[in-house]
Each structure stands twice: as C-alpha cells, then as structure tokens.
PAKEKOL-455515 format. One record per residue (C-alpha): residue in one letter; residue number from 1; x, y, z. Coordinates in steps of 0.1 Angstrom, whole numbers. Layout:
BEGIN
  residu  num      X      Y      Z
       A  NUM      X      Y      Z
...
This chain:
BEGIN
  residu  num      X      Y      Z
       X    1    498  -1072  -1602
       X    2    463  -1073  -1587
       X    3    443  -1102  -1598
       X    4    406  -1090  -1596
       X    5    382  -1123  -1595
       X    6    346  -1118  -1596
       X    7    338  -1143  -1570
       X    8    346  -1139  -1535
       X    9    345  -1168  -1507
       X   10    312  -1171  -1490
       X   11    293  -1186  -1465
       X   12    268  -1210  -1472
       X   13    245  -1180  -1456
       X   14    261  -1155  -1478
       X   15    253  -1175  -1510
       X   16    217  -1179  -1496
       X   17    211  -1146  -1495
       X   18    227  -1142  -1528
       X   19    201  -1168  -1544
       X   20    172  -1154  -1526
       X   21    176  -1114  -1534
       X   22    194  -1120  -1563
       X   23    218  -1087  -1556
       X   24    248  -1091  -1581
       X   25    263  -1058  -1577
       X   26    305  -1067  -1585
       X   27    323  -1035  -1589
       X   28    337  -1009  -1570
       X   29    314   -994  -1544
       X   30    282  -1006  -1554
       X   31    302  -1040  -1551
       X   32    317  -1035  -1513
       X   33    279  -1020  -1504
       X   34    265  -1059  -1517
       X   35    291  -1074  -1498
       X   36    284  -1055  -1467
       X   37    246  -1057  -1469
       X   38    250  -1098  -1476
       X   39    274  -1102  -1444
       X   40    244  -1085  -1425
       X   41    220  -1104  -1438
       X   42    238  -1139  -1437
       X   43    246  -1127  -1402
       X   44    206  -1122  -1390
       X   45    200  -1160  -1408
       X   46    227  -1173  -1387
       X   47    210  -1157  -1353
       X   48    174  -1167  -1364
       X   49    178  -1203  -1384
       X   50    194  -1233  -1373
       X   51    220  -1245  -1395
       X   52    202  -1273  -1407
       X   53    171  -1249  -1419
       X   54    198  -1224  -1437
       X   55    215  -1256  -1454
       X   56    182  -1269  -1467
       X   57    166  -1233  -1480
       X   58    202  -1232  -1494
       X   59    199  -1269  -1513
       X   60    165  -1254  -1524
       X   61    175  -1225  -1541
       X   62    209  -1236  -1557
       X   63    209  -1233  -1596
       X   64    213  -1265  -1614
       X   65    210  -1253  -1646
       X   66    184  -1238  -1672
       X   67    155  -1231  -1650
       X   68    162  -1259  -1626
       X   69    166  -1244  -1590
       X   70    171  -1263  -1559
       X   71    178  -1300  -1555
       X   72    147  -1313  -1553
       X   73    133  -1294  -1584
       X   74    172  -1314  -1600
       X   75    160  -1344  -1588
       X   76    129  -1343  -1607
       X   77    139  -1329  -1638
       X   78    172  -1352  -1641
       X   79    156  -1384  -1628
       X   80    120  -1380  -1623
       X   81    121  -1391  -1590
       X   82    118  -1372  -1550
       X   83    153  -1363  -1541
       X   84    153  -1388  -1510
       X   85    152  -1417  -1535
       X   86    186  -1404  -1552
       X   87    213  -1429  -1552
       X   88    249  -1421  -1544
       X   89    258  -1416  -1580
       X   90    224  -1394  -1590
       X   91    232  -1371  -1553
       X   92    271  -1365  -1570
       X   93    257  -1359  -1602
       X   94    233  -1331  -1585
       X   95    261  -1316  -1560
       X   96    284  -1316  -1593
       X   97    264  -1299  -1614
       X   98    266  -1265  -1586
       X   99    303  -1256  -1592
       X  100    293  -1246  -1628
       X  101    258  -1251  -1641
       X  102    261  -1242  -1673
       X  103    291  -1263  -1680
       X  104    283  -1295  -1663
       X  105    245  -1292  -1680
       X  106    240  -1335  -1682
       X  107    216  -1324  -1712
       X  108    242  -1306  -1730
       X  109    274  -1316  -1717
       X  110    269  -1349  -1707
       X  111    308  -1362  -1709
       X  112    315  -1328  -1685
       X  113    290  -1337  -1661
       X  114    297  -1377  -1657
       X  115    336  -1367  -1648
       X  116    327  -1339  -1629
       X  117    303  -1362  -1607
       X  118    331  -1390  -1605
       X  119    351  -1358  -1595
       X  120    329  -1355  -1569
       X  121    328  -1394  -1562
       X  122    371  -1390  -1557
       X  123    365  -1366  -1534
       X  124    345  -1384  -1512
       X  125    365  -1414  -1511
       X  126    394  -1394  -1503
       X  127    377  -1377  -1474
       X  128    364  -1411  -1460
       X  129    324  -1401  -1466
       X  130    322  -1431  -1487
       X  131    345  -1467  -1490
       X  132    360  -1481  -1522
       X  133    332  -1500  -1532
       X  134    305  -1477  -1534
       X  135    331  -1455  -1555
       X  136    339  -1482  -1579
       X  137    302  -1491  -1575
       X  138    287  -1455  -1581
       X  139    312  -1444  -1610
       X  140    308  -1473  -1631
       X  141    268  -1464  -1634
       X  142    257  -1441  -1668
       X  143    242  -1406  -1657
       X  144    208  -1424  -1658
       X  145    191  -1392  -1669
       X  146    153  -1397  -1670
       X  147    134  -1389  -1707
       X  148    140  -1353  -1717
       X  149    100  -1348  -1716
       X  150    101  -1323  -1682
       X  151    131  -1306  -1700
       X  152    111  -1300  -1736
       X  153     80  -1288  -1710
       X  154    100  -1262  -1693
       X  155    117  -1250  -1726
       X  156     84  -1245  -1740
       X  157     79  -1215  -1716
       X  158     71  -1235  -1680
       X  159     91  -1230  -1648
       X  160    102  -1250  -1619
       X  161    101  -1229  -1587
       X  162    123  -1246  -1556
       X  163    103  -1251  -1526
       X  164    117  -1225  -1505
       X  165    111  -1195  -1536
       X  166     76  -1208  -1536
       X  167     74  -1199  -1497
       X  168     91  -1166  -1501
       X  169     69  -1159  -1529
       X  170     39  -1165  -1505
C-alpha cells in the first residue's frame, strides 16, 4: 500500500522558496516539475547567500498564523514587542506555532499552543540548548499574549508584510 503524504522533507532553502513564490503545485507531474524547479532554486540560494542570510529571510517569511508572516511581524502581534526582546518562553511559543499555524493559533487555541511551546521547551532540554531551570522557569510562565488590539486591526482588512516580502516587493 502506497501512503501518498502531501508534504515532502525540505531544506530550509526549499521551504524558502516555497514561502517566497508561493508554487503549491502537489500532484502528479505538475507536482515533480515544483519539486524540481524548488531544488534549483534552493540550490542557486545556497551558492549565492550565506546560511545565516537564507535562515533569517526564512524566519521572515514563515507563517505564524492569520496574516502574521515572519517572526518579527509574530513578535509584534503576539507581544507587542521587537523580536530581540523575546524571552525564552515567548521565542518557543513563536518556533511552536510553525509546525501548524492554524492549530496552535494562541488567539484561538490557546491550550494547543501553551503545550505545544512547552513541547518545544522538552525538546530543548533534551537536546542540552537550554538547563532545567530555565525549563521549569520558562514553562511555568502564561502565554503572556499582548491585548488583542493589532489582532482586531489586521482583521479589519490591514496586513502585516515580514521584512524580507517587503524587500522583494521593492
């Protein structure tokens, strides 16, 4: 039996160019052709950008949810504040939120999203990124999420463009 999955393994560059041309092409031909053109492409980043420029346009064009794209644009929205002032708890909350956007909303599924970021918390315990105290420290906190004003603002009919889609755009 042949399990057909609509999502393949990527590279960070591959999921890049994903975000940026927005090619979504899944089945049969016109699917292998996206694949093929998006292996190219993730290819010419790799020879042209450093990784550290292809992980931050990358950070910048994730989906967070709703019309939030890119962490900084998250960072706002969630807790009105610049995404360098993010405490350990707010940055899990944010890198959470990417494995399924619509799911681990904090606005609408705020009981998802605060065990999916101590999820994300575990995991970096486990790996040794962070020490048991700044896990007990960071889980314990609420979500924290700033007033819902930016929220009611871009459900109105605004937008919130990452940085990096505002450069492309230019």
């Amino acid at each position: 039996m042949i399990i057909r999955n609509r999502f393949g393994a990527s590279t960070i560059e591959q999921q890049l160019v994903k975000n940026i041309t927005n090619d979504r092409a899944v089945e049969g031909e016109s699917g292998y052709q996206r694949k093929m053109r998006e292996m190219y492409r993730a290819w010419t980043l790799d020879q042209r950008y450093s990784k550290e420029m292809i992980m931050e346009a990358y950070l910048n064009t994730i989906s967070l949810s709703g019309t939030i794209g890119g962490v900084q644009a998250g960072a706002l929205d969630y807790f009105d504040k610049d995404v360098s002032e993010l405490t350990l708890a707010e940055c899990a909350m944010i890198a959470g939120i990417t494995r399924a956007p619509g799911a681990y909303d904090p606005y609408v599924n705020p009981d998802n999203c605060l065990y999916r970021r101590n999820s994300v918390l575990k995991q970096m315990l486990e790996t040794e990124k962070i020490t048991q105290e700044e896990y007990d420290e960071a889980a314990a906190q609420p979500l924290g999420l700033a007033r819902k004003s930016s929220r009611s603002q871009l459900e109105a009919g605004g937008t919130v463009f990452s940085y990096f889609s505002d450069q492309v755009f230019e």
